[in-house]
VEXLUMMI-953845 format. One record per residue (C-alpha): residue number from 0; residue in three letters; x negated, z negated, y. Coordinates in Angstrom, 3 decimals. Layout:
// VEXLUMMI-953845
+-----+-----+----------+----------+----------+
:   n : res :        x :        z :        y :
+-----+-----+----------+----------+----------+
: NUM : ALA :        X :        Z :        Y :
...
+-----+-----+----------+----------+----------+
//
This chain:
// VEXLUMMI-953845
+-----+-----+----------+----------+----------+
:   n : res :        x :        z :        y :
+-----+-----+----------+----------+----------+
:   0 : UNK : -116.528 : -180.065 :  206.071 :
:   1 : UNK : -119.627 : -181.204 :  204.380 :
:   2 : UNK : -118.838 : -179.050 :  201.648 :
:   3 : UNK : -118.011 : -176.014 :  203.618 :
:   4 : UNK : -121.036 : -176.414 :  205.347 :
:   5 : UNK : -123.131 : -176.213 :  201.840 :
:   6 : UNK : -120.977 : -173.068 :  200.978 :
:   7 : UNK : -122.253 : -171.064 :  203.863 :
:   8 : UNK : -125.467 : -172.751 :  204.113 :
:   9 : UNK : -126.559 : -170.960 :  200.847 :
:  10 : UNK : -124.735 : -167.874 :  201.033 :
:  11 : UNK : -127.339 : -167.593 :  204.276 :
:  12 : UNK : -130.110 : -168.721 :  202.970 :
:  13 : UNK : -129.808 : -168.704 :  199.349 :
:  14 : UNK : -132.123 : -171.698 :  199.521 :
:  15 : UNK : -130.600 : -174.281 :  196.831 :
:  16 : UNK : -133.861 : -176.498 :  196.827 :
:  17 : UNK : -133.122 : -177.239 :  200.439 :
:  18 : UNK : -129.304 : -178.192 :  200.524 :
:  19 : UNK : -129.812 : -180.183 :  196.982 :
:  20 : UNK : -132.136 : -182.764 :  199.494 :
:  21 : UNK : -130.072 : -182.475 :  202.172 :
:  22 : UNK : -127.121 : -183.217 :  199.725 :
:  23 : UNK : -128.840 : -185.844 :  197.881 :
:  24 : UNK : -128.604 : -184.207 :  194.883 :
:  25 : UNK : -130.579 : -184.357 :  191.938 :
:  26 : UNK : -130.829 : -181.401 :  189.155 :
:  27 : UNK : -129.936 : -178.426 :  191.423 :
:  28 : UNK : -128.997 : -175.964 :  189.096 :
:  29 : UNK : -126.197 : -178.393 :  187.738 :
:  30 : UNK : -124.577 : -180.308 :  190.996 :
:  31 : UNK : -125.322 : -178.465 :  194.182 :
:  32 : UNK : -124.009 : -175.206 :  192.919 :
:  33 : UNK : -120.925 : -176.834 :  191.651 :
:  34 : UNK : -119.928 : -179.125 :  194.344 :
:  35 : UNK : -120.052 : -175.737 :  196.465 :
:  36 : UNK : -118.310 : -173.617 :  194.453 :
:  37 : UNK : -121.133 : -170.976 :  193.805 :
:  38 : UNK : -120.414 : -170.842 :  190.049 :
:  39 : UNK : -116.448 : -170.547 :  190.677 :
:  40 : UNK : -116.986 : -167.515 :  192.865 :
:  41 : UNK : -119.551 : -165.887 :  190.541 :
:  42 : UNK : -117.291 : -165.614 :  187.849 :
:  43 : UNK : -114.258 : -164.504 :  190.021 :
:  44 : UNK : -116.813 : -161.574 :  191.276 :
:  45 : UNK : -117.818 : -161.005 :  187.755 :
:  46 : UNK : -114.428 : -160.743 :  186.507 :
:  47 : UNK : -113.177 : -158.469 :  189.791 :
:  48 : UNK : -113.567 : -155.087 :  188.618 :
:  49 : UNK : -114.029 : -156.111 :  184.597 :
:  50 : UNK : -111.588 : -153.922 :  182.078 :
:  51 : UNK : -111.138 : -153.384 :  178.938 :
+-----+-----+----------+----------+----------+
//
């Protein structure tokens, strides 16, 4: 839940500073965006329409 929650929170708001204090987290850049799964679904979108 608590992770769900931080999904949608910053696909909203797009507010990272915010949910890494709610979340207790410290460097922002390098747990927040993880523990949500941000970086996962940037490189699926990334790789969505990539050929060669």
């Amino acid at each position: 839940m608590r992770k769900t929650f931080g999904y949608h929170y910053f696909q909203q708001t797009h507010d990272i500073v915010t949910l890494m204090v709610i979340f207790n987290h410290s460097p922002p850049q390098n747990i927040t965006k993880c523990y949500i799964g941000i970086e996962e679904d940037a490189i699926k979108n990334s790789l969505k329409d990539f050929r060669l």
